[in-house]
PDB file of N, CA, C and O in Angstrom, chain B, residues numbered from 101:
ATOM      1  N   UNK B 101      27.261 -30.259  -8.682  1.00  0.00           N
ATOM      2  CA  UNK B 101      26.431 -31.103  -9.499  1.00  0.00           C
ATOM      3  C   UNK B 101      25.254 -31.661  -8.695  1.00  0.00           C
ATOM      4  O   UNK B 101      24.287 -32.105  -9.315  1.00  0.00           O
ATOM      5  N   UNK B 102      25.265 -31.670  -7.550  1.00  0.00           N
ATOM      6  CA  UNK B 102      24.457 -32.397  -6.591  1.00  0.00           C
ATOM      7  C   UNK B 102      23.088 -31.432  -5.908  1.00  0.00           C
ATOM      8  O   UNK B 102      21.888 -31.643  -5.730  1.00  0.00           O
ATOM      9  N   UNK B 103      24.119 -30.183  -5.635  1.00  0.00           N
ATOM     10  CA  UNK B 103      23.483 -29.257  -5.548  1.00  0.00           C
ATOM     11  C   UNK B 103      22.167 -28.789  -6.428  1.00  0.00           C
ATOM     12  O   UNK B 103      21.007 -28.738  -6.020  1.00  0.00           O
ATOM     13  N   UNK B 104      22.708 -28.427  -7.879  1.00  0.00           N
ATOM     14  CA  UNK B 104      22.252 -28.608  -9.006  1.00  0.00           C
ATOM     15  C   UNK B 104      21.102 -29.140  -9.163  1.00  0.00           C
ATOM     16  O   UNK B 104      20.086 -28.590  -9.588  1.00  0.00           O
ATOM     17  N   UNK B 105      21.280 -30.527  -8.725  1.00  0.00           N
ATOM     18  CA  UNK B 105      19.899 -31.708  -9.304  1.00  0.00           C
ATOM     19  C   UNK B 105      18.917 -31.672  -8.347  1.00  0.00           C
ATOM     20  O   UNK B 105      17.781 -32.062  -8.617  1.00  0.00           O
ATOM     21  N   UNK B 106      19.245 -31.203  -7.133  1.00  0.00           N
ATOM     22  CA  UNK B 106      18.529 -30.851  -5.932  1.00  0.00           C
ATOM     23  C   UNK B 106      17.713 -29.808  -6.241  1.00  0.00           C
ATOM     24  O   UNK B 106      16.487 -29.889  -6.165  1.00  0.00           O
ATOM     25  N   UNK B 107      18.471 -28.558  -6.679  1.00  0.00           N
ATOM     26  CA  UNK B 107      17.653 -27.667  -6.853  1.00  0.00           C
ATOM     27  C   UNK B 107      16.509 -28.021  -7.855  1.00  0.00           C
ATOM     28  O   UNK B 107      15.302 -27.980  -7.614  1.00  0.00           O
ATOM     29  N   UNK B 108      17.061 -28.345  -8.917  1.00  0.00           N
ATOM     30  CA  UNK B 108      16.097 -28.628 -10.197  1.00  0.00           C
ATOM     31  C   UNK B 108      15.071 -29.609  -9.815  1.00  0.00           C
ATOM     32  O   UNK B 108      13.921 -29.360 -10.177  1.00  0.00           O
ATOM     33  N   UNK B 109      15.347 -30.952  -8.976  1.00  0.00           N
ATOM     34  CA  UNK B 109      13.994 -31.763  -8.506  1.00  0.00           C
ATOM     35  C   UNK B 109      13.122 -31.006  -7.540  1.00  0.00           C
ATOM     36  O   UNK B 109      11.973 -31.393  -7.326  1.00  0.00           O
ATOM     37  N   UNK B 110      13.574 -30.047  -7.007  1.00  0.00           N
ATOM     38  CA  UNK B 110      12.659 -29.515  -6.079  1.00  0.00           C
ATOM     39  C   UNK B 110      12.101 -27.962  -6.875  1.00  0.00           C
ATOM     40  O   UNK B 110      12.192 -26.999  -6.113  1.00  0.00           O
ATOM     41  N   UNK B 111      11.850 -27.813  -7.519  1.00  0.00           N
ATOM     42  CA  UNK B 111      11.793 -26.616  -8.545  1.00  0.00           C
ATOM     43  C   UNK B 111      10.180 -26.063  -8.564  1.00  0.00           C
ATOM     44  O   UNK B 111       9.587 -25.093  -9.036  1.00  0.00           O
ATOM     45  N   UNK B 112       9.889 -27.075  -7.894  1.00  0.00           N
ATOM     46  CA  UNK B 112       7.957 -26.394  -7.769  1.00  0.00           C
ATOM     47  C   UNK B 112       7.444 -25.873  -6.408  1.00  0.00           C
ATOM     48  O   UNK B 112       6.308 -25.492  -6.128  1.00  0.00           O
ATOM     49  N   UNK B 113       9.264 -25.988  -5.116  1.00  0.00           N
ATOM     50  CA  UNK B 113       8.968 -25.230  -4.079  1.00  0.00           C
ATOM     51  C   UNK B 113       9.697 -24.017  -3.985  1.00  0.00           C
ATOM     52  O   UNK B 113      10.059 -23.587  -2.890  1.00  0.00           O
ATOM     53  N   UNK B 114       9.964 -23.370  -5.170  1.00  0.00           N
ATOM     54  CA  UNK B 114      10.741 -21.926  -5.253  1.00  0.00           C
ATOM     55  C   UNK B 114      10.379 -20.877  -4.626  1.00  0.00           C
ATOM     56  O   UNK B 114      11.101 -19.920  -4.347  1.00  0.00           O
ATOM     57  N   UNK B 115       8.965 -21.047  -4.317  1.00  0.00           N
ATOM     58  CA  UNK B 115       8.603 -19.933  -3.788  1.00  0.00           C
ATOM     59  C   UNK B 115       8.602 -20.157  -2.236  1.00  0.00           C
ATOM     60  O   UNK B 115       8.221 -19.171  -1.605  1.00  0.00           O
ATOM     61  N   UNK B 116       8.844 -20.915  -1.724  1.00  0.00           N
ATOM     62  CA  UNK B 116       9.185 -21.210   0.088  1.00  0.00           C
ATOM     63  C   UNK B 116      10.713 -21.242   0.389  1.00  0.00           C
ATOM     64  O   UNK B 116      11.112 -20.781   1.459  1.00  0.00           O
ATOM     65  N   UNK B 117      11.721 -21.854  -0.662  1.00  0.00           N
ATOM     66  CA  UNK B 117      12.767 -22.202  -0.176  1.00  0.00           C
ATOM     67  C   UNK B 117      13.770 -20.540  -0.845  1.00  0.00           C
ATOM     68  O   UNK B 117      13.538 -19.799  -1.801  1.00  0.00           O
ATOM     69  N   UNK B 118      14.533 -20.533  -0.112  1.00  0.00           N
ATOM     70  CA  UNK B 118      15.700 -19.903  -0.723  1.00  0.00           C
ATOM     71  C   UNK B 118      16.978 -20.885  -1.368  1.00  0.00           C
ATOM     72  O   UNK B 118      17.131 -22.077  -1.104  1.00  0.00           O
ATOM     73  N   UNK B 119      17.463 -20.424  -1.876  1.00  0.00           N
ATOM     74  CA  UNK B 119      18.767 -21.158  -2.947  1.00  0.00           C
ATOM     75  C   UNK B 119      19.544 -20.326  -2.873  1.00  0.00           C
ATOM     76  O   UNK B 119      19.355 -19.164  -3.233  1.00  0.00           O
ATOM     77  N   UNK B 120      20.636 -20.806  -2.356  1.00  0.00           N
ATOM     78  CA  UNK B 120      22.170 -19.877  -1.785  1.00  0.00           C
ATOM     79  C   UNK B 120      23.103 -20.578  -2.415  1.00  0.00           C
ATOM     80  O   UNK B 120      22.775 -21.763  -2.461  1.00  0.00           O
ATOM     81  N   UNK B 121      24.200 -20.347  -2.960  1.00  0.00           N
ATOM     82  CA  UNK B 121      25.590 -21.199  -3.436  1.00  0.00           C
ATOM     83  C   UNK B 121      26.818 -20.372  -2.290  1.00  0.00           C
ATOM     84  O   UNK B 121      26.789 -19.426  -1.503  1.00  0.00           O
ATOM     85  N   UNK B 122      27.457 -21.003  -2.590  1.00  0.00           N
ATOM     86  CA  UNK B 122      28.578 -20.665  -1.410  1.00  0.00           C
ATOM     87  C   UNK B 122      29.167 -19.222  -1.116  1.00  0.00           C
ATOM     88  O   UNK B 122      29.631 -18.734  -0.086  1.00  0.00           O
ATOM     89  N   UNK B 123      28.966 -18.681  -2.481  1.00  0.00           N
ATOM     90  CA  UNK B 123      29.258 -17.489  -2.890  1.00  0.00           C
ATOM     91  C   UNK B 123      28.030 -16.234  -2.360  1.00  0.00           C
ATOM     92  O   UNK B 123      28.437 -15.075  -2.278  1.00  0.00           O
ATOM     93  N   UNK B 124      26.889 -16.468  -2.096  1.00  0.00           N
ATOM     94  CA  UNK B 124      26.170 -15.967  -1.633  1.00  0.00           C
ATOM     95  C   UNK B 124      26.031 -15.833  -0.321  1.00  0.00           C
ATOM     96  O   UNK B 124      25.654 -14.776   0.186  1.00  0.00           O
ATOM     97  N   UNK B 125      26.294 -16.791   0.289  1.00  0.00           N
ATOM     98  CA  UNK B 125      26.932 -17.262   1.846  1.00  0.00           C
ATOM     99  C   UNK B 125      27.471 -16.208   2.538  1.00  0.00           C
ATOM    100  O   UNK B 125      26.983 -15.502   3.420  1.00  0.00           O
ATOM    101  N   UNK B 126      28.818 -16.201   1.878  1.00  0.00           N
ATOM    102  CA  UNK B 126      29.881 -15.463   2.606  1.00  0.00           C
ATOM    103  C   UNK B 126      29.637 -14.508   3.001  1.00  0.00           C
ATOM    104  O   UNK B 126      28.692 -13.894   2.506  1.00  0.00           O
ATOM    105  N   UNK B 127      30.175 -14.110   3.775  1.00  0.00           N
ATOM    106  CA  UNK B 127      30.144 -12.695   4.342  1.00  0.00           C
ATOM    107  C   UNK B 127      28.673 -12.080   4.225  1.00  0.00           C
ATOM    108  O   UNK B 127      28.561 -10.874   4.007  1.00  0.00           O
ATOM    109  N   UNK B 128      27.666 -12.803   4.351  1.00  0.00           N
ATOM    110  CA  UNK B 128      26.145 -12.471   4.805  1.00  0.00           C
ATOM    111  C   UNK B 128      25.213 -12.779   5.822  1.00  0.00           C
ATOM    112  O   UNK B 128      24.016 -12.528   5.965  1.00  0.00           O
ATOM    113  N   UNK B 129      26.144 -13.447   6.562  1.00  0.00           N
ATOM    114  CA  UNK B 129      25.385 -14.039   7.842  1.00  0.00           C
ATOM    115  C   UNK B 129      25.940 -13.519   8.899  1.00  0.00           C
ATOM    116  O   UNK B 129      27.165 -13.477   9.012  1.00  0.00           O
ATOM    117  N   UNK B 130      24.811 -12.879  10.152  1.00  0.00           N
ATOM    118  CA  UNK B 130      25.591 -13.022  11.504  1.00  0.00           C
ATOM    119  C   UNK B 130      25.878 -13.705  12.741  1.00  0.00           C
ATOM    120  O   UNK B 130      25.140 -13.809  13.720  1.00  0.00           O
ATOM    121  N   UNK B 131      26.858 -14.086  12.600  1.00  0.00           N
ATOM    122  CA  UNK B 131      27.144 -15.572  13.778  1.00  0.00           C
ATOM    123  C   UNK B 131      27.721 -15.343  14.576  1.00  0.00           C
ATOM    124  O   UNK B 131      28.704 -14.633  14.361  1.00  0.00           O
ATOM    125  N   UNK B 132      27.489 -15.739  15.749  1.00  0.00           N
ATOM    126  CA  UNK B 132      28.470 -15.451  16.875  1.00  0.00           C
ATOM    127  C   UNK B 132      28.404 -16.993  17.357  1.00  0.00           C
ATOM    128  O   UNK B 132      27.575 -17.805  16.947  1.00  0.00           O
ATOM    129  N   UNK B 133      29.503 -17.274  18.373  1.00  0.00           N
ATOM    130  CA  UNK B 133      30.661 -18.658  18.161  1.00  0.00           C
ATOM    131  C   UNK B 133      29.944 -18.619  19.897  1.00  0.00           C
ATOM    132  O   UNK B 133      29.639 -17.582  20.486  1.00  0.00           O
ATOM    133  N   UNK B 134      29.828 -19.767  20.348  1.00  0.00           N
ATOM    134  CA  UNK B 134      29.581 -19.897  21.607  1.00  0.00           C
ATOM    135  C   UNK B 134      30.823 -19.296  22.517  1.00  0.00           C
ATOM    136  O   UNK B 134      30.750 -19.604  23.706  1.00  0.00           O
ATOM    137  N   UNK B 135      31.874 -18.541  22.157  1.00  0.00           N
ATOM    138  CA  UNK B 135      32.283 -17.720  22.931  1.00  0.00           C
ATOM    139  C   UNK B 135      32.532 -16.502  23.043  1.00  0.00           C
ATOM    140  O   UNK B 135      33.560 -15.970  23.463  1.00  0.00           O
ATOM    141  N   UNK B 136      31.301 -15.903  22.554  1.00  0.00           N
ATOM    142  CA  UNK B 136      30.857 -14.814  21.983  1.00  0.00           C
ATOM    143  C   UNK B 136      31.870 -13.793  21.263  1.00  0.00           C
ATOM    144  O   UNK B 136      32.381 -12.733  21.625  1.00  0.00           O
ATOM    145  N   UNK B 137      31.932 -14.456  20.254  1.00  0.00           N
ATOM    146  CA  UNK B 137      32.538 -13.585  19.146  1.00  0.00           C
ATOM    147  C   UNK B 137      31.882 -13.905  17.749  1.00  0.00           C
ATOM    148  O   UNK B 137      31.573 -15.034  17.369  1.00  0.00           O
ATOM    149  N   UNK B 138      31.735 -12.849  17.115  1.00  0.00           N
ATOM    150  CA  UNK B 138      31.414 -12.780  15.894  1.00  0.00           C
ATOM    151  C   UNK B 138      32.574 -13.594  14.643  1.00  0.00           C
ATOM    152  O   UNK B 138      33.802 -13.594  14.555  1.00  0.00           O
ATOM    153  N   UNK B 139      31.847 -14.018  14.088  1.00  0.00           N
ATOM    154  CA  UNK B 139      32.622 -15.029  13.075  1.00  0.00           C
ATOM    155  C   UNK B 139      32.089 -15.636  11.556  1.00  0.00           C
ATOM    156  O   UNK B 139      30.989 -16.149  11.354  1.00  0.00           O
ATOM    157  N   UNK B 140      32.943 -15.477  10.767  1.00  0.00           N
ATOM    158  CA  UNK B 140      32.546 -15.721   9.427  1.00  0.00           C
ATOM    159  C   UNK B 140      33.008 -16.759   8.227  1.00  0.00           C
ATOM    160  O   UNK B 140      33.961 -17.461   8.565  1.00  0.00           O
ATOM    161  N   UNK B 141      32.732 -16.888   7.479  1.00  0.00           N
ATOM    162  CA  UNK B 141      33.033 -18.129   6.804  1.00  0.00           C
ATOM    163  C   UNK B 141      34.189 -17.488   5.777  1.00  0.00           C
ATOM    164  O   UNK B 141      33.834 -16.531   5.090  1.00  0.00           O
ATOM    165  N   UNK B 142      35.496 -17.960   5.656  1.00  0.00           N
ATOM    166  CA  UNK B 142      36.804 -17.129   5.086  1.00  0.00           C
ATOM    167  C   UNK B 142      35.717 -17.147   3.247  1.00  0.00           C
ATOM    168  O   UNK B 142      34.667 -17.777   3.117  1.00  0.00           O
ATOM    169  N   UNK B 143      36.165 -16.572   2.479  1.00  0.00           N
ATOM    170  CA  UNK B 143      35.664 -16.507   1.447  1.00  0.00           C
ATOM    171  C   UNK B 143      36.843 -16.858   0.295  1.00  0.00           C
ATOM    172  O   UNK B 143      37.773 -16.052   0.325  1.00  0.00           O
ATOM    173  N   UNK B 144      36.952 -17.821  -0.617  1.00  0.00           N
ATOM    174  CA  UNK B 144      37.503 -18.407  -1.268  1.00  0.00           C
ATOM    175  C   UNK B 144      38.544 -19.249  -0.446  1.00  0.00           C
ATOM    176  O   UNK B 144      39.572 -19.479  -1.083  1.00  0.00           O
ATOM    177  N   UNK B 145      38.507 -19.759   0.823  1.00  0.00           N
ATOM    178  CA  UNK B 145      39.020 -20.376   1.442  1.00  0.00           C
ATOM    179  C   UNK B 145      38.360 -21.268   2.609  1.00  0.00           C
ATOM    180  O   UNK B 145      37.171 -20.987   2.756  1.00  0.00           O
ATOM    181  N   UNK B 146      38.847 -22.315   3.513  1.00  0.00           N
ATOM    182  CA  UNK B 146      38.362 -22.553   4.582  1.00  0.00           C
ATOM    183  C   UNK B 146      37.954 -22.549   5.776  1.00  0.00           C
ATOM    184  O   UNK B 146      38.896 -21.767   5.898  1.00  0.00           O
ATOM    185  N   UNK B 147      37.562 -22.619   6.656  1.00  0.00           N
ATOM    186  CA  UNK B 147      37.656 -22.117   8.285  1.00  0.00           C
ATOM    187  C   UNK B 147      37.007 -20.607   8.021  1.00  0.00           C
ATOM    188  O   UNK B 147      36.506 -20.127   7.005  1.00  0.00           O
ATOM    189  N   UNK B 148      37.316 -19.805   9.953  1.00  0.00           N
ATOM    190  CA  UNK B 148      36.309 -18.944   9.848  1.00  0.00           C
ATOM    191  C   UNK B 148      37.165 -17.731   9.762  1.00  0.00           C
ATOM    192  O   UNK B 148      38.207 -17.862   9.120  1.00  0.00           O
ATOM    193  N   UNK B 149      36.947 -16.745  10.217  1.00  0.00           N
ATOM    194  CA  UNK B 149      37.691 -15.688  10.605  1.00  0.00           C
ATOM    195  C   UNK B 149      36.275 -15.004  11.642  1.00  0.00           C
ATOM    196  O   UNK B 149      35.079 -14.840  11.403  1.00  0.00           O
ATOM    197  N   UNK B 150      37.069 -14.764  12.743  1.00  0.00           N
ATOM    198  CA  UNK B 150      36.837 -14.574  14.269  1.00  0.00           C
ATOM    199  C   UNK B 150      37.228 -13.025  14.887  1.00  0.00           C
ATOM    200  O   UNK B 150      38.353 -12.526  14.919  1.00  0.00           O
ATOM    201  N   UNK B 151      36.409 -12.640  15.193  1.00  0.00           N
ATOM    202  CA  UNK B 151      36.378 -11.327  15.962  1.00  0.00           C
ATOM    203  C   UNK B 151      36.798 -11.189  17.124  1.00  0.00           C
ATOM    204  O   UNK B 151      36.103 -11.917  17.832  1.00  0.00           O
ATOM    205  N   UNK B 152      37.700 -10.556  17.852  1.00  0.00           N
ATOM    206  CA  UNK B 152      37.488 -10.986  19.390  1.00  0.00           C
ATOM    207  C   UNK B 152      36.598 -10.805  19.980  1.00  0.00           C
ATOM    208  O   UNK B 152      35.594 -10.509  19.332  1.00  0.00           O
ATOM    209  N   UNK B 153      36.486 -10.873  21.328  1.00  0.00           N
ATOM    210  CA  UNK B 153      35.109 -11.576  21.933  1.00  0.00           C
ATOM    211  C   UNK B 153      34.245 -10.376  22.192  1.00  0.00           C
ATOM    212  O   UNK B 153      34.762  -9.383  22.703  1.00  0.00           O
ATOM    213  N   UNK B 154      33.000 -10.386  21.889  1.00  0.00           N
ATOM    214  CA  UNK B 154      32.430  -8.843  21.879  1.00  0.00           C
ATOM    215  C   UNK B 154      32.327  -8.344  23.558  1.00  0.00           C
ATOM    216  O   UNK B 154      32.353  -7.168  23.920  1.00  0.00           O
ATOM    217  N   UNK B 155      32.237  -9.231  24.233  1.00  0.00           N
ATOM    218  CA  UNK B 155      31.981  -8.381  25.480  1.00  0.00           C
ATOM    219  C   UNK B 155      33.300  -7.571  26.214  1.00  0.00           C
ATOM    220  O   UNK B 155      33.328  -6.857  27.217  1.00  0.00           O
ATOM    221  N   UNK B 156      34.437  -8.020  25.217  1.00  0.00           N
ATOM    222  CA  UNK B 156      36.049  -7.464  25.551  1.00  0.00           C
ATOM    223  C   UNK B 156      36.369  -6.301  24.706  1.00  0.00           C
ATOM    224  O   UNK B 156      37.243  -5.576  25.181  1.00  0.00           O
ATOM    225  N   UNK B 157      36.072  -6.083  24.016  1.00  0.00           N
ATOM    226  CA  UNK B 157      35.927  -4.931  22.952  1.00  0.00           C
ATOM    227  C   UNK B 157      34.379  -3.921  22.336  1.00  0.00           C
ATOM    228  O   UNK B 157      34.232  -2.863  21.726  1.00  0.00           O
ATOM    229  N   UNK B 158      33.518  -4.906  22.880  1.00  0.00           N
ATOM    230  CA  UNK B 158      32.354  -3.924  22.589  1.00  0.00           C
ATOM    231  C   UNK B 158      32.010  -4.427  21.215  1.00  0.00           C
ATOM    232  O   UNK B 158      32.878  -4.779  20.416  1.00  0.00           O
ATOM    233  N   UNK B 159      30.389  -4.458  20.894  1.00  0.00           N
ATOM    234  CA  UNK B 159      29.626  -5.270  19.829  1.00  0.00           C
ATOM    235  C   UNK B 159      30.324  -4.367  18.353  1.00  0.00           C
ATOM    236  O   UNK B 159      30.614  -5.122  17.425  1.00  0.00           O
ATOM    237  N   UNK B 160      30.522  -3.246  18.175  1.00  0.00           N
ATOM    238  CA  UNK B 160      30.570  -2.111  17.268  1.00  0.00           C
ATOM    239  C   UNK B 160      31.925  -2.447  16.549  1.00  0.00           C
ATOM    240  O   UNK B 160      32.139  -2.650  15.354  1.00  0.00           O
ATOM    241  N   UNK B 161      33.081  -2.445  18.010  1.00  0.00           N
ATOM    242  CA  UNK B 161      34.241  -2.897  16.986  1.00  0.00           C
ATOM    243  C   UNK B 161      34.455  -4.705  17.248  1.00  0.00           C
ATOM    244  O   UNK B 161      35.649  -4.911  17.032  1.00  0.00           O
ATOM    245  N   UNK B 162      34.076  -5.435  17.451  1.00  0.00           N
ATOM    246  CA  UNK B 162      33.772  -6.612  17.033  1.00  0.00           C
ATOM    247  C   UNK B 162      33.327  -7.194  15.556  1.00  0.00           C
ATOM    248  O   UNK B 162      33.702  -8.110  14.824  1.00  0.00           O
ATOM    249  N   UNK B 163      32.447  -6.288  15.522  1.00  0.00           N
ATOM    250  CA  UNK B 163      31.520  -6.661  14.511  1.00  0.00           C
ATOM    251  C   UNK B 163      32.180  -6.023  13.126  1.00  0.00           C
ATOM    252  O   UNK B 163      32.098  -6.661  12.077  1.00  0.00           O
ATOM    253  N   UNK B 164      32.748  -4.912  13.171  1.00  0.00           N
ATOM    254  CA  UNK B 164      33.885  -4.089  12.369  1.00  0.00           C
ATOM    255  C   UNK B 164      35.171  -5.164  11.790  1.00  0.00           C
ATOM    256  O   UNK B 164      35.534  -5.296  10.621  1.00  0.00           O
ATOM    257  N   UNK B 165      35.687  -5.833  12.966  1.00  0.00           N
ATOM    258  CA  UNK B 165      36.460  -6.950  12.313  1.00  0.00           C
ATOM    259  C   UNK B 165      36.183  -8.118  11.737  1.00  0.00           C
ATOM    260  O   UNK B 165      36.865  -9.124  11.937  1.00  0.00           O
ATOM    261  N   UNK B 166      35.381  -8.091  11.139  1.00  0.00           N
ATOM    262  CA  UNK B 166      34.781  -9.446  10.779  1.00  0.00           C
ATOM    263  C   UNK B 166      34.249  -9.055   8.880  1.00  0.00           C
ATOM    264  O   UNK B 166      33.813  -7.909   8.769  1.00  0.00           O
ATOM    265  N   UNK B 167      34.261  -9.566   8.047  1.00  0.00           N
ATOM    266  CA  UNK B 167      33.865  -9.712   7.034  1.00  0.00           C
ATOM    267  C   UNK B 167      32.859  -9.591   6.564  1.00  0.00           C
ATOM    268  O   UNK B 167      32.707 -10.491   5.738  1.00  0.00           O
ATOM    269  N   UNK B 168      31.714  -8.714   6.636  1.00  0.00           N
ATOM    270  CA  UNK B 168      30.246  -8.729   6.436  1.00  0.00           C
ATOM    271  C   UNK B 168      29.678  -7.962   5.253  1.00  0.00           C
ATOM    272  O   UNK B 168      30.018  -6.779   5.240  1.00  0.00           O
ATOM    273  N   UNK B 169      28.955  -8.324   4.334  1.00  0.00           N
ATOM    274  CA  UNK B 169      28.269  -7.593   3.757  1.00  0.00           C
ATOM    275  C   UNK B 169      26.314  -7.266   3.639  1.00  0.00           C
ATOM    276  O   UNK B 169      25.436  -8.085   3.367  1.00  0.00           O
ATOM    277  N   UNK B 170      26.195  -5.930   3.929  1.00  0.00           N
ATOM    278  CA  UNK B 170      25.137  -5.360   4.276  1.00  0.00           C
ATOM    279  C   UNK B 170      24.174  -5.788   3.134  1.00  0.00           C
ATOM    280  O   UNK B 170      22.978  -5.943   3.383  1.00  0.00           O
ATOM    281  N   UNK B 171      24.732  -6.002   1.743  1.00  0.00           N
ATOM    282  CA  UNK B 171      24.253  -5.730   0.277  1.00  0.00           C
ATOM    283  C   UNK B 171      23.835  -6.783   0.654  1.00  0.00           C
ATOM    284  O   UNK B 171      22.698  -6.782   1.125  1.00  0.00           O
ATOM    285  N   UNK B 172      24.515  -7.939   0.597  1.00  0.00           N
ATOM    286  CA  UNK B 172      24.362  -9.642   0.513  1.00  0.00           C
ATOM    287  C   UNK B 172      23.215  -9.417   1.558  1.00  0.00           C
ATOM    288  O   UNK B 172      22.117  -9.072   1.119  1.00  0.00           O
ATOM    289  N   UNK B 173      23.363  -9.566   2.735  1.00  0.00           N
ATOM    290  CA  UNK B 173      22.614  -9.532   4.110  1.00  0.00           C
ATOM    291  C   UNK B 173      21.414  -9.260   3.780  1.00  0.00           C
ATOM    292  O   UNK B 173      20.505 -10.032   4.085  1.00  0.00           O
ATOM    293  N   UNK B 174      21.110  -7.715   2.857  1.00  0.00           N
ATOM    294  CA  UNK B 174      19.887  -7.635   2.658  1.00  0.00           C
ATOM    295  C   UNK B 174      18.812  -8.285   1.431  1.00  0.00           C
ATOM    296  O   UNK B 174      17.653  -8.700   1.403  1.00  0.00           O
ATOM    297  N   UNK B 175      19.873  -8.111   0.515  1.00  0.00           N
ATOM    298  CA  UNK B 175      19.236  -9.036  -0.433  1.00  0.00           C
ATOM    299  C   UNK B 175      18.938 -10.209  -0.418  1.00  0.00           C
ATOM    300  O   UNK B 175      18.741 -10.571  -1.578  1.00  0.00           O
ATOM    301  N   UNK B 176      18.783 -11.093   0.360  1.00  0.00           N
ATOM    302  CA  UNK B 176      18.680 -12.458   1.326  1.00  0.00           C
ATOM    303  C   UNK B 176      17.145 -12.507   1.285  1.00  0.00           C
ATOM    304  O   UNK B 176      16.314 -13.174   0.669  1.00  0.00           O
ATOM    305  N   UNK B 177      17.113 -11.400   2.312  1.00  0.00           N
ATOM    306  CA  UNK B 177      15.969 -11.290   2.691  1.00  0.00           C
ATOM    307  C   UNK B 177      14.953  -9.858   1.807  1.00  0.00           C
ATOM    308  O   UNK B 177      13.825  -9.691   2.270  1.00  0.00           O
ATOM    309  N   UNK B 178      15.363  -8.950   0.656  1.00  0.00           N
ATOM    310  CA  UNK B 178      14.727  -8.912  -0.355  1.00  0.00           C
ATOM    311  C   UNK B 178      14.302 -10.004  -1.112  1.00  0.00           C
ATOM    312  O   UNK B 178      13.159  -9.726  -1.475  1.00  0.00           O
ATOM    313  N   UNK B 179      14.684 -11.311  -1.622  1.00  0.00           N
ATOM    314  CA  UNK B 179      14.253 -12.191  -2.251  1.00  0.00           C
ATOM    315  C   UNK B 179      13.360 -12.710  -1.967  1.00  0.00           C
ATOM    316  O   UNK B 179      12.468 -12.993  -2.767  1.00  0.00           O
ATOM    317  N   UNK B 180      13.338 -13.088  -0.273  1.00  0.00           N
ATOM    318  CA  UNK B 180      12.251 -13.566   0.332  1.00  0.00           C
ATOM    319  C   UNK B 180      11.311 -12.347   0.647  1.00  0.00           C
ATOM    320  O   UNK B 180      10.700 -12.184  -0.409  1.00  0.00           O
ATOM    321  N   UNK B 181      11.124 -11.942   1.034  1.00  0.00           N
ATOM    322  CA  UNK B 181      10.055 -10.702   1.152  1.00  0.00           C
ATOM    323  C   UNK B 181       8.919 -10.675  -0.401  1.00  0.00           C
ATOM    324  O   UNK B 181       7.736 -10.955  -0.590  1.00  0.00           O
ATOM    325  N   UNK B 182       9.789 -10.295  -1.070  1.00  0.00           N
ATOM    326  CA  UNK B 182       9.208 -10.357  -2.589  1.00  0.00           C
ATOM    327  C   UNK B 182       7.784 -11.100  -3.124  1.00  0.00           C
ATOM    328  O   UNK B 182       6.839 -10.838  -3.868  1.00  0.00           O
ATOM    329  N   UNK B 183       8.318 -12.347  -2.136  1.00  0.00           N
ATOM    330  CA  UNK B 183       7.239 -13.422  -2.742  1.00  0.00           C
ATOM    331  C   UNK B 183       6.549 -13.684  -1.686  1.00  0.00           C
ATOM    332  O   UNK B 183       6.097 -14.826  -1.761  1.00  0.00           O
ATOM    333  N   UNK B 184       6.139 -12.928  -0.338  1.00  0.00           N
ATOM    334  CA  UNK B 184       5.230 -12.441   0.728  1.00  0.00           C
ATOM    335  C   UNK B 184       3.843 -12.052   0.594  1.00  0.00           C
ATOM    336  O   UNK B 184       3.802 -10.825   0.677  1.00  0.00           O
ATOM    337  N   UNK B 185       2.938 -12.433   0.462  1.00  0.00           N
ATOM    338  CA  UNK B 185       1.887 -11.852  -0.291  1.00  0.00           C
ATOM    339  C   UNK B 185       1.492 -10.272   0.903  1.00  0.00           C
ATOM    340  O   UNK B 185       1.685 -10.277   2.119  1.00  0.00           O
ATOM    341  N   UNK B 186       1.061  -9.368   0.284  1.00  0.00           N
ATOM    342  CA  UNK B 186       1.671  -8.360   1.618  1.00  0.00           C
ATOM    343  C   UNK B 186      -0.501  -8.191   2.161  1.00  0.00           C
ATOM    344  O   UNK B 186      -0.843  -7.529   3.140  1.00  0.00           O
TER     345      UNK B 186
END
């Protein structure tokens, strides 16, 4: 609800800001944890879920255990691009 009224009072800077809900979030970001592991936000739940540490396994299968989506990831940044004047 808060979210909501936020978005809607600020509604004449649509074209600078992005607008994400939690659901858009997930599994679209890449984070790594100050002890270098890749890590993600659990999706319909709390806390993260954690990769082991990439320099112990290598970035490829690190990054393999972790929850990510490419679709989300890119469409992020299709939205923003869009409104780029080129």
């Amino acid at each position: 609800m808060q979210f909501r009224a936020f978005i809607d009072r600020h509604a004449s800077l649509e074209h600078v800001i992005s607008i994400e809900g939690n659901d858009d979030m997930v599994g679209s970001y890449i984070m790594v944890d100050p002890s270098g592991r890749f890590f993600q936000n659990r999706a319909g739940a709390s806390g993260y879920d954690y990769s082991p540490p990439i320099l112990e396994v290598g970035a490829g299968d690190a990054f393999a255990r972790i929850g990510w989506s490419a679709v989300k990831f890119a469409g992020r940044y299709a939205r923003t691009l869009s409104v780029v004047p080129a």
